[in-house]
C-alpha positions in Angstrom: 5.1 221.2 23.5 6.2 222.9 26.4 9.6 223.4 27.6 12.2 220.8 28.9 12.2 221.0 32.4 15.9 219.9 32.8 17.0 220.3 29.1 21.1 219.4 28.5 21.9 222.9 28.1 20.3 223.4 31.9 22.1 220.8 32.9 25.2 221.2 31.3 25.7 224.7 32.8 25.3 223.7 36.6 28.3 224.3 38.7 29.7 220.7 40.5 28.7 220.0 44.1 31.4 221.0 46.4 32.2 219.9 50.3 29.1 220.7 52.1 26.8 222.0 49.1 23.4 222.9 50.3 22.1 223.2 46.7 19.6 219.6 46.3 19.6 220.8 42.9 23.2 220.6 42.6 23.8 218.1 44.8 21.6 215.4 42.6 22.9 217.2 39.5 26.5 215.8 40.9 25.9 212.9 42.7 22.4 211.1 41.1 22.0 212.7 37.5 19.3 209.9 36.9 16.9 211.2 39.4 16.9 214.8 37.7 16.3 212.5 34.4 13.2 210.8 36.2 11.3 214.1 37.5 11.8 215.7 33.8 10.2 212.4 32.7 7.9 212.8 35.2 7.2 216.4 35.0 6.7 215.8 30.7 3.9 213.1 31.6 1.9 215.3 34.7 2.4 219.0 33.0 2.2 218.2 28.9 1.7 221.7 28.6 4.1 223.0 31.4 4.1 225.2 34.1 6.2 228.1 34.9 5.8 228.2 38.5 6.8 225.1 39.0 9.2 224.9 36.6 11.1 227.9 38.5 10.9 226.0 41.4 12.4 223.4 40.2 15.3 225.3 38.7 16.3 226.8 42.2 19.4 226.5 43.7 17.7 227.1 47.0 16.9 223.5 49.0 13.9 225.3 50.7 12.5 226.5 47.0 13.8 223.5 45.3 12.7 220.5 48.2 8.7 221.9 48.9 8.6 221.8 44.3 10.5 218.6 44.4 8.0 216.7 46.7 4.9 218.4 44.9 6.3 216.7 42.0 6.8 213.0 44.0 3.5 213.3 45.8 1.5 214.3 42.1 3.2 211.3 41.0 1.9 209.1 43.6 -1.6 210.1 43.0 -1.2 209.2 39.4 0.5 205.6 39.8 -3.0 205.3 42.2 -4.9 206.6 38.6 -6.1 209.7 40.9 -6.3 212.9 38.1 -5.4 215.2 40.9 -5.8 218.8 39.8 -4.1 222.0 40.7 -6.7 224.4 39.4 -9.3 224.4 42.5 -10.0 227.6 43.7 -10.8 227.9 47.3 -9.9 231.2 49.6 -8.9 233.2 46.8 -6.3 230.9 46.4 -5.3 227.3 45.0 -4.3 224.4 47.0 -1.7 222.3 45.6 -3.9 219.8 44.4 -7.6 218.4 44.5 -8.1 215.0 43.7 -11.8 214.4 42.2 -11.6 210.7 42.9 -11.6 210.4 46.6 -13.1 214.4 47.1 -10.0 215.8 48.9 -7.9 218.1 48.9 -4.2 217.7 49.5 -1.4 219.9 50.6 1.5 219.2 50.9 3.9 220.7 54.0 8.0 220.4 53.7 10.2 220.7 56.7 13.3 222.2 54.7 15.7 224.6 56.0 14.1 227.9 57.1 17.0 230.9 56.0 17.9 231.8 59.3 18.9 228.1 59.9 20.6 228.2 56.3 23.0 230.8 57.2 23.6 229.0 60.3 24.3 225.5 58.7 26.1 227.5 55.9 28.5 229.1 58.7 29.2 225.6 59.9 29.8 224.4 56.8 32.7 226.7 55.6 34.3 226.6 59.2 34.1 222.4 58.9 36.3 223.2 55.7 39.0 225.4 57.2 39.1 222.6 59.8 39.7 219.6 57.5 43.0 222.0 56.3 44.8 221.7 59.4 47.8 220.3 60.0 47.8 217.8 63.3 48.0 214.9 65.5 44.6 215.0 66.3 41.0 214.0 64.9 38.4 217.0 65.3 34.9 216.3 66.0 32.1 218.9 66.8 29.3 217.3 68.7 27.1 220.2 69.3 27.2 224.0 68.3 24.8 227.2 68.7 25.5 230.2 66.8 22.9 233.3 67.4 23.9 235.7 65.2 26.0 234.5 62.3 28.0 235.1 60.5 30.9 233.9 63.5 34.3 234.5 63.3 35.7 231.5 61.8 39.6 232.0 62.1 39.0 233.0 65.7 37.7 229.2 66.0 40.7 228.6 64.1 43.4 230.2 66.2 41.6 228.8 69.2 41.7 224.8 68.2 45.6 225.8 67.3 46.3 226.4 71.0 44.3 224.3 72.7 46.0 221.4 70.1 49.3 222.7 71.6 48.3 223.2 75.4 46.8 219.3 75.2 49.8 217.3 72.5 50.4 215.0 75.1 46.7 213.9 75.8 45.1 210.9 73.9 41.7 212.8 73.4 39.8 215.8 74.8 37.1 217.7 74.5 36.7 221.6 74.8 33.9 224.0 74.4 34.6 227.2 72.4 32.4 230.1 73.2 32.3 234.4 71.9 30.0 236.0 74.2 29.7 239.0 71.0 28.8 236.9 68.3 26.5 234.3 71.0 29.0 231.1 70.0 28.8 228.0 71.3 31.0 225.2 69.6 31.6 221.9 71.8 34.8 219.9 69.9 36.3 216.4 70.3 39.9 216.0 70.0 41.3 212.4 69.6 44.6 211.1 69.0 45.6 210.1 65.3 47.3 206.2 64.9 50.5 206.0 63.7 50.5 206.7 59.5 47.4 208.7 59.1 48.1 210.8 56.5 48.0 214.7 58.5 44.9 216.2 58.1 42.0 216.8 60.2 38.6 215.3 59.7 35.3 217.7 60.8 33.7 214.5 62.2 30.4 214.1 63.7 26.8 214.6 63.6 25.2 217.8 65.0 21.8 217.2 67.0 18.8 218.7 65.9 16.4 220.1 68.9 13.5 217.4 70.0 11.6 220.4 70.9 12.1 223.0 68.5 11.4 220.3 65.7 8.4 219.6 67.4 6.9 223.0 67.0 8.2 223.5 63.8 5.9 220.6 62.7 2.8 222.2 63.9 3.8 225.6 62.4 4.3 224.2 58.9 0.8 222.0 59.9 -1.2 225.5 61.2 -0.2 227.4 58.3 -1.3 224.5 56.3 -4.9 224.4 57.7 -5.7 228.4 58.4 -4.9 228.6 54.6 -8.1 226.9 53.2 -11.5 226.3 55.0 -12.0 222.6 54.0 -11.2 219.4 55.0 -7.8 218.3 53.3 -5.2 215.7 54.1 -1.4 217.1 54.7 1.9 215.5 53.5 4.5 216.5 55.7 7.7 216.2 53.7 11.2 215.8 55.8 14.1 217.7 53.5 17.5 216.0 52.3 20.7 215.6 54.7 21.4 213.6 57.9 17.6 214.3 59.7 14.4 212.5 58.5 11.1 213.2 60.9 11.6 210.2 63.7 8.3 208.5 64.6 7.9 209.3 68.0 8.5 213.3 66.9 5.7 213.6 64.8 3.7 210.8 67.7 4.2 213.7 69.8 3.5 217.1 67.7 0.2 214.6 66.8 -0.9 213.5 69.5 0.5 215.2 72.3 3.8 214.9 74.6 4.3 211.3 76.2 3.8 211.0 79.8 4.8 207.8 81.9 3.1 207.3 85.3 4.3 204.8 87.8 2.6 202.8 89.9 4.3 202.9 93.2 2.6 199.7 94.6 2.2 197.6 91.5 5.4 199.2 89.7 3.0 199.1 86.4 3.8 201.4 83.8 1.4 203.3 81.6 1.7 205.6 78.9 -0.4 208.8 78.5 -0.6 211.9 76.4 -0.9 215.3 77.1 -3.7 217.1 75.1 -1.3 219.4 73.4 -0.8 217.8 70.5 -1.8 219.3 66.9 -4.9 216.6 67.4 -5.3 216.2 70.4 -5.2 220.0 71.9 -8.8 221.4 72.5 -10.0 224.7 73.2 -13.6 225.5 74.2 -14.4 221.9 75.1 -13.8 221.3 70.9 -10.6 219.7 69.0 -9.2 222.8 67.7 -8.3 221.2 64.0 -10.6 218.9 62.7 -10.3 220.1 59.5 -7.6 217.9 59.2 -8.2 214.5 58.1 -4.3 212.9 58.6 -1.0 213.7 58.0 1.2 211.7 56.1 5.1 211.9 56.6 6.9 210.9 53.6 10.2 211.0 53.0 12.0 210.0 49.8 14.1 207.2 49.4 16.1 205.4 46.9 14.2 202.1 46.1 16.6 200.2 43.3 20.5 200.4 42.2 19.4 202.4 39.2 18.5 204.9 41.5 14.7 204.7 41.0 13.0 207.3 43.4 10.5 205.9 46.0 8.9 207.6 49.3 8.4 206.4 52.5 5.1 207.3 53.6 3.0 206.6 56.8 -0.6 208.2 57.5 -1.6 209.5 60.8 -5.0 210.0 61.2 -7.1 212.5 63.2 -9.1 210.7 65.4 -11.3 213.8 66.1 -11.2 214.9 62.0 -14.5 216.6 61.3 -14.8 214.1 58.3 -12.1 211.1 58.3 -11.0 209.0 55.5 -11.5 205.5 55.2 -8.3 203.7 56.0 -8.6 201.7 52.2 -8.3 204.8 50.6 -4.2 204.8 51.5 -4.2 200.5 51.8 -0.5 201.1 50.5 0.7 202.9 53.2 0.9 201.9 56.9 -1.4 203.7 59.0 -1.8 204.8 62.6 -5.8 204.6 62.4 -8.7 204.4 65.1 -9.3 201.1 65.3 -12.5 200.6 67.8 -14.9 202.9 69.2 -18.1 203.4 71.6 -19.9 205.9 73.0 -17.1 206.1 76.0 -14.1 206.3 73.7 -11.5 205.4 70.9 -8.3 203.4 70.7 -5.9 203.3 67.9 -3.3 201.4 66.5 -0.9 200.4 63.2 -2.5 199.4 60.0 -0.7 197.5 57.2 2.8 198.3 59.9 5.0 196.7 57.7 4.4 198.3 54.3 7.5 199.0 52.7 8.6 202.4 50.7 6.4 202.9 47.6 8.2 202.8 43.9 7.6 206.0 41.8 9.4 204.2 38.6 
């Protein structure tokens, strides 16, 4: 019988979560114990006779290791609530794809948009500077709205020493905000200051959610989605797995990396509106008069959810489809799941639309 993949003893001797942990392996070790206690279940039932790569992954403190072995897990799962057998044993391009499913004649990879380590040492930065803020001593709420760091790691108590004075040059202000920038270290830090009520306990709270880039999310999705496709010549199917934290993949973000960048034109005389696309999306873009990637059948995004108060883990998954996929998949295959699916064609064209919209988040319990 193979291993435990979280045995007590692995458990047991994990560190506590503390303010800003980046670890998901800690994190849910901390916070939701019982979801670690499903994926060993579920790991026992898939892997009866184990396996070490995964297992590693599994075991590693870093969310981009730990998040793309976490989802393999969820979406191997899925396939075997469906009664799928999907293996992981194909070999294609001197290589294996994550999984193969015999019943439907696919293969399936699957893509995860964790934290790349450039961005970790970033978010890390920010992290441990949020912390010497909430020390403070003062009048004032802090919020950070928006930063940029280029080449970490910043000078923290600079940022420090800088809020100190610019609390003191503004006490008699109800709110403010400030941009703090180092032209050596490439910082850019924009903060709010507001005005404590009378009886707040003295301490400043790091408030606020920091925007992640439209764009540069955009071409991050068609990176991971490249990579994906050069890797095996076949026709497979791509989950595209959003990490843990504040940011999921929103809709029209993946509409657009899909299916190319939304243009509205505007009828002068009739003041009509009507939506088009540019053909630059990971679908849509052609090259040589051809769709460049119609090896790719659909993408689905899932992102994992919570489904029940005993912290049962579900995932929310929609399918995109390729309209132009060199062989497409019947929409019944995925009737679970909502769908963004041709839905009538002739010789002239193709128009698409929802399928099965409403479908809620699908139970792994």
């Amino acid at each position: 019988m193979a291993e435990d993949l979280y045995s007590r003893e692995f458990l047991s001797a994990l560190p506590q979560a503390q303010p800003h942990e980046r670890s998901s392996l800690i994190n849910l070790n901390t916070h939701r114990p019982r979801v670690l206690q499903q994926l060993n279940k579920w790991f026992e039932e898939l892997y009866p006779n184990g396996d070490n790569n995964l297992t590693s992954k599994l075991r590693n403190f870093d969310p981009e290791i730990f998040l793309s072995a976490f989802y393999e897990l969820l979406i191997h799962r899925y396939f075997h609530l469906k009664g799928w057998h999907a293996q992981r044993d194909l070999e294609l391009n001197d290589g294996n794809p994550d999984f193969y499913v015999p019943e439907i004649d696919w293969i399936a990879e699957v893509a995860t948009l964790g934290e790349a380590e450039a961005e970790e040492k970033i978010y890390s930065e920010m992290d441990e500077l949020c912390t010497m803020i909430e020390k403070l001593d003062s009048t004032f709420w802090i919020s950070i709205f928006d930063f940029e760091i280029v080449r970490p790691p910043i000078s923290k108590r600079a940022v420090i020493d800088w809020i100190r004075e610019k609390v003191r040059a503004n006490s008699d202000k109800e709110e403010f905000e400030l941009v703090y920038r180092n032209t050596r270290d490439q910082t850019f830090i924009r903060f709010h200051f507001h005005k404590k009520g009378l009886n707040v306990q003295a301490n400043v709270a790091a408030k606020g959610m920091f925007s992640m880039d439209f764009e540069g999310l955009k071409n991050r999705i068609r990176d991971r989605l490249r990579r994906k496709t050069r890797k095996y010549d076949a026709n497979i199917l791509i989950f595209l797995c959003s990490g843990e934290g504040f940011w999921g993949v929103h809709e029209e973000t993946l509409n657009e990396a899909l299916y190319g960048d939304r243009v509205m034109v505007f009828n002068k005389q009739t003041h009509h509106i009507k939506e088009k696309r540019q053909p630059n999306g990971f679908f849509t873009k052609v090259v040589g008069g051809k769709p460049l990637n119609t090896r790719v059948a659909g993408v689905v995004l899932c992102d994992r959810t919570i489904v029940s108060v005993d912290d049962d883990v579900g995932l929310r998954m929609k399918l995109n489809h390729n309209p132009h996929a060199a062989r497409r998949i019947s929409s019944e295959v995925f009737a679970d799941l909502a769908q963004f699916a041709v839905t009538a064609e002739d010789e002239r064209g193709m128009s698409m639309g929802w399928l099965n919209g409403e479908a809620q988040a699908v139970s792994l319990a």
